[in-house]
N, C-alpha and C positions, 0 to 999 in steps of 0.2 A: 391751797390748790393752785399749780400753777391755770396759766390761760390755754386754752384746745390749741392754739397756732404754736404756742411756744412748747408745746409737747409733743403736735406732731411733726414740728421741725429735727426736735431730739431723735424722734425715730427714725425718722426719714436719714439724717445726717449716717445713723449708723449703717443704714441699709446702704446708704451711697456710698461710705467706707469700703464696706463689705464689697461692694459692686465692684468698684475701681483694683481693688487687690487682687481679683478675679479675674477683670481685667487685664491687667499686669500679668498673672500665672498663665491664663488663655485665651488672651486675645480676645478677638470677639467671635470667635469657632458658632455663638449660638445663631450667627445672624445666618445660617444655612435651614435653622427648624422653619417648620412651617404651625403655624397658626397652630393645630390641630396637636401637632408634639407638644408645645409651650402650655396648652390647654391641658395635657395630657399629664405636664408634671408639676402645673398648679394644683392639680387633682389629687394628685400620687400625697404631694404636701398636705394639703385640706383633709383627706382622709386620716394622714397619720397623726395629726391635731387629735381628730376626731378618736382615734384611738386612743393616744394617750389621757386624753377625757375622761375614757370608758374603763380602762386597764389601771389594774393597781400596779402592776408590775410592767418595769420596763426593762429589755432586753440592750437598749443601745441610748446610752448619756448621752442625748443630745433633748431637751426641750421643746416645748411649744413655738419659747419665742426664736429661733432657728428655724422654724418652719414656717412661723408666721412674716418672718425675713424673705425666705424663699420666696412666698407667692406675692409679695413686694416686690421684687429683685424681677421676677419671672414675668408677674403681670405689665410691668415698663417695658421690657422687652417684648413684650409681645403689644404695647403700645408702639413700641417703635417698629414695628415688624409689617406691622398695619399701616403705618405711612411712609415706610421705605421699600416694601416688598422685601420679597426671601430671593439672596443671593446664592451661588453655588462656591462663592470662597468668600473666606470672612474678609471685611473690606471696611471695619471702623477699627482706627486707632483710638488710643484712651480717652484721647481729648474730645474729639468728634463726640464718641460714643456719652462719655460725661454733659457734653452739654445737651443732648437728646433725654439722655436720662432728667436734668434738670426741664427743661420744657415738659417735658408732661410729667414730673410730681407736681409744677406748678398750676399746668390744667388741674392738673387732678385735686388740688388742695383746696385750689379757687373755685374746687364744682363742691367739697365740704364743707366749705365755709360758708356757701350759699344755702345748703341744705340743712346744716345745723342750723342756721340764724329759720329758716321753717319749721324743722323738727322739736328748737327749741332744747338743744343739745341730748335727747334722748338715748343716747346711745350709751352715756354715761349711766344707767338703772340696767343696765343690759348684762347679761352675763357673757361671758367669754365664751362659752360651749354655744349660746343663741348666734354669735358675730359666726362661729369657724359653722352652724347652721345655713347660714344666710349666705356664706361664700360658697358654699358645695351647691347649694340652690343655685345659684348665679352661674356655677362652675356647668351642672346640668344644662342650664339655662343655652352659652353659648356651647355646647357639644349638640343640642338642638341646633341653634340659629348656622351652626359649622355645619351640621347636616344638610340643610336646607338652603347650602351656597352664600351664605351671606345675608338670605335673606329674611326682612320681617315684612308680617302688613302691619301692624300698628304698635309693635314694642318698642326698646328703646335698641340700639345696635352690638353689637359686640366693643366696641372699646367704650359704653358706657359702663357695659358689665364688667369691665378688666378694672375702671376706674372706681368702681364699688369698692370690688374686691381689695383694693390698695387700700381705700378706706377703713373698711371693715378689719382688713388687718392691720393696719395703726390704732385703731381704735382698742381693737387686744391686748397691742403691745402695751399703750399707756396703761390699759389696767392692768395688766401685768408686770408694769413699773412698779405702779401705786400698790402691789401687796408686798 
């Protein structure tokens, strides 16, 4: 079995792939969503997880882990969306955009590295259908905290819940490397 860093570098590498090609084809057209849309189509993702979970038949070849990319892909952006604010023209070139995206998979790895070395890697006995649970939880979670302006009294903020969710959805991927 490889090591958790060197597995979720693997996933993370393809979602960055993915990112930048993306990139390249539309610029950064998403740096106009607001917080509430990017939440909206983590959502949209999570749920069709959820379906294909549930459904023996599927009408459109595309997979989990395409989806579990997405709210990858989707949750960074809306990391970065939170510490740039929403523009009315798109205004990151690739590079820019790229090295944003690096700075918070790196928060974000170094908040699971901290957490597994607590949880004692737990998440590995976990099933896939409990992980795409945990994010539609988290996804509810901030569509409350969105409601209520930003605000908590004593939870954790919205871009802890985005940095779960990255999580949770790497942790997918790798088992769904691993079958």
């Amino acid at each position: 079995m490889q090591n958790t860093s060197e597995q979720y570098d693997a996933v993370v590498n393809e979602c960055r792939s993915l990112f930048i090609k993306k990139m390249s084809d539309y610029g950064s057209a998403w740096r106009i969503l607001r917080l509430p849309s990017l939440t909206d189509q983590i959502f949209i993702k999570a749920q069709r997880i959820r379906q294909l979970q549930e459904n023996d038949i599927r009408k459109v070849d595309e997979g989990e882990k395409s989806e579990f990319i997405g709210i990858i892909n989707y949750s960074i952006m809306a990391l970065i969306q939170l510490d740039l604010g929403i523009v009315d023209q798109p205004d990151l070139d690739t590079e820019k955009a790229t090295k944003l995206y690096d700075k918070y998979v790196s928060i974000t790895k170094k908040l699971m590295e901290n957490k597994n070395h607590d949880y004692g890697e737990a998440w590995r006995d976990m099933r896939v259908s409990s992980l795409t649970d945990l994010i539609l939880q988290k996804l509810l979670r901030v569509k409350q905290i969105e409601n209520n302006k930003g605000k908590t009294i004593v939870s954790e903020g919205i871009d802890a819940n985005y940095q779960d969710m990255i999580n949770y959805s790497v942790f997918a991927m790798i088992h769904l490397n691993d079958t």
